[in-house]
PAROTI-165198 format. One record per atom (N, C-alpha, C, CB): x, y, z; residue number from 1; residue in three letters; atom name. Coordinates in nm, 3 decimals, decimal comma, padded with zeros to 5 digits. Glycine has a CB too. Layout:
BEGIN
        xx        yy        zz   seq   type   atom
         X         Y         Z   NUM    ALA     CA
...
//
This chain:
BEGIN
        xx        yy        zz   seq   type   atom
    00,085   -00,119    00,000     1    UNK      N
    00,000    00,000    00,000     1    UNK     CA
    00,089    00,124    00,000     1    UNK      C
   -00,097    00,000    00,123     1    UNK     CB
    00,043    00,221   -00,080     2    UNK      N
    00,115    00,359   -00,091     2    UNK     CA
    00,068    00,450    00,030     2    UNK      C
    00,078    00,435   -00,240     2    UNK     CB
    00,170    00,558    00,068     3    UNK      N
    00,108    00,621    00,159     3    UNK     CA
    00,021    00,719    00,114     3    UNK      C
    00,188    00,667    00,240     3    UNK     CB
   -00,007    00,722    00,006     4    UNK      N
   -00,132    00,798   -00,089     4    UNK     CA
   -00,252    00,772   -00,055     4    UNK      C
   -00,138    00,763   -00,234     4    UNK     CB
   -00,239    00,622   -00,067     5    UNK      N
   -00,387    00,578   -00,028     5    UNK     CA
   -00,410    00,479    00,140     5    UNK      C
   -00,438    00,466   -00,175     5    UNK     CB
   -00,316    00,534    00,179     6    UNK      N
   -00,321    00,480    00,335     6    UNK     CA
   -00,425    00,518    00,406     6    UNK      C
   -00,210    00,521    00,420     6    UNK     CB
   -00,523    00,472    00,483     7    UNK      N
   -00,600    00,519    00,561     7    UNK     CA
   -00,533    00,562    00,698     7    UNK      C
   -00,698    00,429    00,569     7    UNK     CB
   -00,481    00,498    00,725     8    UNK      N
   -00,375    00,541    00,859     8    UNK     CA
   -00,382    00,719    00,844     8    UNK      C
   -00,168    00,467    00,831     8    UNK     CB
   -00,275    00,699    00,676     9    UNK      N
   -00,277    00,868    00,680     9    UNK     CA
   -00,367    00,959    00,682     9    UNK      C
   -00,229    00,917    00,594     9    UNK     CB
   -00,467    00,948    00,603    10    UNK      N
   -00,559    00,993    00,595    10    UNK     CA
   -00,622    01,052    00,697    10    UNK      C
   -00,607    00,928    00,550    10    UNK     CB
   -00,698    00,945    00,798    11    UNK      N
   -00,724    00,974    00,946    11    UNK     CA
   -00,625    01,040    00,997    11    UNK      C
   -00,742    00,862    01,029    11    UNK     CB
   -00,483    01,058    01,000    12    UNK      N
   -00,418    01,142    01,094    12    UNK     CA
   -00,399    01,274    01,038    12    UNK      C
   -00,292    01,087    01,138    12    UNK     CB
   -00,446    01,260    00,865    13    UNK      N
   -00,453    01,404    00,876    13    UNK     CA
   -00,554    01,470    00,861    13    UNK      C
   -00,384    01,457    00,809    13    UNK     CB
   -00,674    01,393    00,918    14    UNK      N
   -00,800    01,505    00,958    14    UNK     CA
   -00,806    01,487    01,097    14    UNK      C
   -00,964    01,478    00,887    14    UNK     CB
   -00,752    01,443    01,154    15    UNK      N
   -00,801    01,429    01,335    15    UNK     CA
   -00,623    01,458    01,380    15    UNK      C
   -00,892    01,205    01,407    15    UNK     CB
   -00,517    01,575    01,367    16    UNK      N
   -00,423    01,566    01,378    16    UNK     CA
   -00,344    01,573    01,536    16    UNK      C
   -00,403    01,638    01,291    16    UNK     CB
   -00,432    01,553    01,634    17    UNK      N
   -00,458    01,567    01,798    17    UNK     CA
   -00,477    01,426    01,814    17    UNK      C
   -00,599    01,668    01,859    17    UNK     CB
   -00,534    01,349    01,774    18    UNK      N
   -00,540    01,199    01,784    18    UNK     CA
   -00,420    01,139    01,812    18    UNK      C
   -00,586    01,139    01,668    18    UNK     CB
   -00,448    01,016    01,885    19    UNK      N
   -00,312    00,914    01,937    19    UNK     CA
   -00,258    00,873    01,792    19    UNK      C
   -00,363    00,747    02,046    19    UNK     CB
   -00,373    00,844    01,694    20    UNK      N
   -00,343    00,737    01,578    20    UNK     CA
   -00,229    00,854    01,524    20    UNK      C
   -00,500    00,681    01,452    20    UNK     CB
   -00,286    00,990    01,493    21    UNK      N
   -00,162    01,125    01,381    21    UNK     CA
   -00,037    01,090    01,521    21    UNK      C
   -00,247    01,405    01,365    21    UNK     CB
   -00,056    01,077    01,641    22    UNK      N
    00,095    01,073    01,745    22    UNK     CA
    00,179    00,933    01,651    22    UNK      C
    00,049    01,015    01,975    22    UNK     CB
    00,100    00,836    01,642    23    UNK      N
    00,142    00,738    01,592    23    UNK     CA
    00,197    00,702    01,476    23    UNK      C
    00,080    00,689    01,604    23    UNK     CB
    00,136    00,772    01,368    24    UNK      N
    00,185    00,800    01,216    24    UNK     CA
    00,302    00,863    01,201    24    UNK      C
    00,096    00,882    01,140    24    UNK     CB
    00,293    01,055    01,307    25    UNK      N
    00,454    01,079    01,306    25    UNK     CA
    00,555    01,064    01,334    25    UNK      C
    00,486    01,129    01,319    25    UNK     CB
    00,512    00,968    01,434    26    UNK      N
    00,650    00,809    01,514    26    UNK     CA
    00,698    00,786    01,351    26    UNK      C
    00,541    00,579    01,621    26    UNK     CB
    00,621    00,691    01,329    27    UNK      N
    00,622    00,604    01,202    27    UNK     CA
    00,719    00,668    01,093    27    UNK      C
    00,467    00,593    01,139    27    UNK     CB
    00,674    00,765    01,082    28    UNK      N
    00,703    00,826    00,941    28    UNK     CA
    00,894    00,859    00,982    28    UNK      C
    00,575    01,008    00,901    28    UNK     CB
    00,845    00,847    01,089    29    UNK      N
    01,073    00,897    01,157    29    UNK     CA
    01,154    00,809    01,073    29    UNK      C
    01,148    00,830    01,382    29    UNK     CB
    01,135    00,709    01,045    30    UNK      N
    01,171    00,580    01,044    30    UNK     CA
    01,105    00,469    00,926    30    UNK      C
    01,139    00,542    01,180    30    UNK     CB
    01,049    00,546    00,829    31    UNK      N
    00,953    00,433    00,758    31    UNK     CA
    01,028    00,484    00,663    31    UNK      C
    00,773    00,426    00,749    31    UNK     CB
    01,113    00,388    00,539    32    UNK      N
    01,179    00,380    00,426    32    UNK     CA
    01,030    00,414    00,297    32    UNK      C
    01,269    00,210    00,425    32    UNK     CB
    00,940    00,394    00,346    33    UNK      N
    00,861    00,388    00,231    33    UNK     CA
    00,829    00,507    00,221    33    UNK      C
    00,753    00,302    00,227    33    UNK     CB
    00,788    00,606    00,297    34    UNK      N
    00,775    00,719    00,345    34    UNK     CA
    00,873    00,835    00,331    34    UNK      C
    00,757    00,695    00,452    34    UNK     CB
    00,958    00,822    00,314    35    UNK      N
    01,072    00,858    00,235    35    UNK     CA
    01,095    00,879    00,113    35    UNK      C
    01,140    00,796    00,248    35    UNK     CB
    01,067    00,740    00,044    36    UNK      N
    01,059    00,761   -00,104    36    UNK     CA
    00,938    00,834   -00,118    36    UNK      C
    01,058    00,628   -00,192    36    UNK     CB
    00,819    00,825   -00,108    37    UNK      N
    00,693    00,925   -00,086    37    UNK     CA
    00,746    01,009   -00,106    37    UNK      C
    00,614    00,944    00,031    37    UNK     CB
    00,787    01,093   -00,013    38    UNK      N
    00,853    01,246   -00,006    38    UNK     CA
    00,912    01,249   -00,148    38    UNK      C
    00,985    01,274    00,127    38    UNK     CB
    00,976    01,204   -00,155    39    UNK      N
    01,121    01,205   -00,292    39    UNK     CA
    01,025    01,226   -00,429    39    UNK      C
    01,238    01,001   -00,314    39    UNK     CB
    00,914    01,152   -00,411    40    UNK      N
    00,861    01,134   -00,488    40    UNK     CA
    00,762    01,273   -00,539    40    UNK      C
    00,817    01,020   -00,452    40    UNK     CB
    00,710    01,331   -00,398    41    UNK      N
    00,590    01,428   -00,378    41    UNK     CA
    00,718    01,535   -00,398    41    UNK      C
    00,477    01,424   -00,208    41    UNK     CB
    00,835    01,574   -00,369    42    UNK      N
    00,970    01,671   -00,414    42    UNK     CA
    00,982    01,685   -00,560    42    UNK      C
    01,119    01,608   -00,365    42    UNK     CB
    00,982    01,552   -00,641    43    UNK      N
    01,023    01,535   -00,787    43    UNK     CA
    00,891    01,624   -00,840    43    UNK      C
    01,037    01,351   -00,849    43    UNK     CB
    00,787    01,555   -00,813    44    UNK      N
    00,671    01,611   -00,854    44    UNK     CA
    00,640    01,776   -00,835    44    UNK      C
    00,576    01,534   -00,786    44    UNK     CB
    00,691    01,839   -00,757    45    UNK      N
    00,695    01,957   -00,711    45    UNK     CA
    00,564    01,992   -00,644    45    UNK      C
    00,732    02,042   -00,813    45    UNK     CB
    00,584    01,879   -00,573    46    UNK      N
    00,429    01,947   -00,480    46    UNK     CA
    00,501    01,946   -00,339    46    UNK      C
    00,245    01,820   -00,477    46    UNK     CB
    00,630    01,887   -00,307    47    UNK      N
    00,642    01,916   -00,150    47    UNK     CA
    00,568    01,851   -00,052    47    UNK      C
    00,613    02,042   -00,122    47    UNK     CB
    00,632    01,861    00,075    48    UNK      N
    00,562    01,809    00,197    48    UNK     CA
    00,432    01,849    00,220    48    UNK      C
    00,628    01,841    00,308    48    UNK     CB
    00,341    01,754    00,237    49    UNK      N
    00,219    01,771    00,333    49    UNK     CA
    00,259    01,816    00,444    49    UNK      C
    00,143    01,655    00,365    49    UNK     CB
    00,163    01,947    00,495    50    UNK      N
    00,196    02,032    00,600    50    UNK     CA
    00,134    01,912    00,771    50    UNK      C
    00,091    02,217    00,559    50    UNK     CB
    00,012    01,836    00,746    51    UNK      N
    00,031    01,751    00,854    51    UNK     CA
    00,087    01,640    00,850    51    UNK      C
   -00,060    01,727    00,902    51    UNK     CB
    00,211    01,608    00,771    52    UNK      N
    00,243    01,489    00,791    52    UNK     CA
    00,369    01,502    00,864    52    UNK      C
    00,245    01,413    00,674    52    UNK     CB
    00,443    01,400    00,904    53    UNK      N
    00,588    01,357    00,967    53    UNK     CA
    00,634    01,419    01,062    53    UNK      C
    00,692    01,362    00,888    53    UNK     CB
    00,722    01,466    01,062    54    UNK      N
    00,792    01,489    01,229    54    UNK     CA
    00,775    01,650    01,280    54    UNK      C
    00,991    01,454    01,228    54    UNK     CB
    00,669    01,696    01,169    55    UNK      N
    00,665    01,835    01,211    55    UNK     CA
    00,578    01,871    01,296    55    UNK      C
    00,650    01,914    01,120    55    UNK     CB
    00,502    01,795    01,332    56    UNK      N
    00,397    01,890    01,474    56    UNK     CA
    00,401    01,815    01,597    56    UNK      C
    00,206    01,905    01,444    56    UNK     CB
    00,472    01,848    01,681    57    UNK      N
    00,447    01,789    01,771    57    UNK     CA
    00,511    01,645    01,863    57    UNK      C
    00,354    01,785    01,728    57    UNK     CB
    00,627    01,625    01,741    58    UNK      N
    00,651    01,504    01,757    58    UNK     CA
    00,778    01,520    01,848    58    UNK      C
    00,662    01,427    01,626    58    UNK     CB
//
């Protein structure tokens, strides 16, 4: 599964106060797949999602 169509993500980024978004930006510290994502969402020139990964809170 891509993190495109992850529900994980999804849910953490409409409820971003939730344990599950605490849990995703653990994840994302450390997830190789999630990474390439990025690389991928960079090439494309769209950049980071503003609620995703190690930026709020983590």
């Amino acid at each position: 599964m891509s993190c495109e169509e992850c529900k994980w993500r999804a849910l953490a980024q409409r409820r971003p106060d939730s344990l599950l978004a605490r849990l995703w930006r653990w994840h994302t510290g450390w997830c190789p797949g999630w990474r390439r994502y990025q690389a991928q969402l960079a090439a494309q020139g769209q950049g980071r999602p503003q609620d995703q990964g190690q930026g709020k809170g983590a």
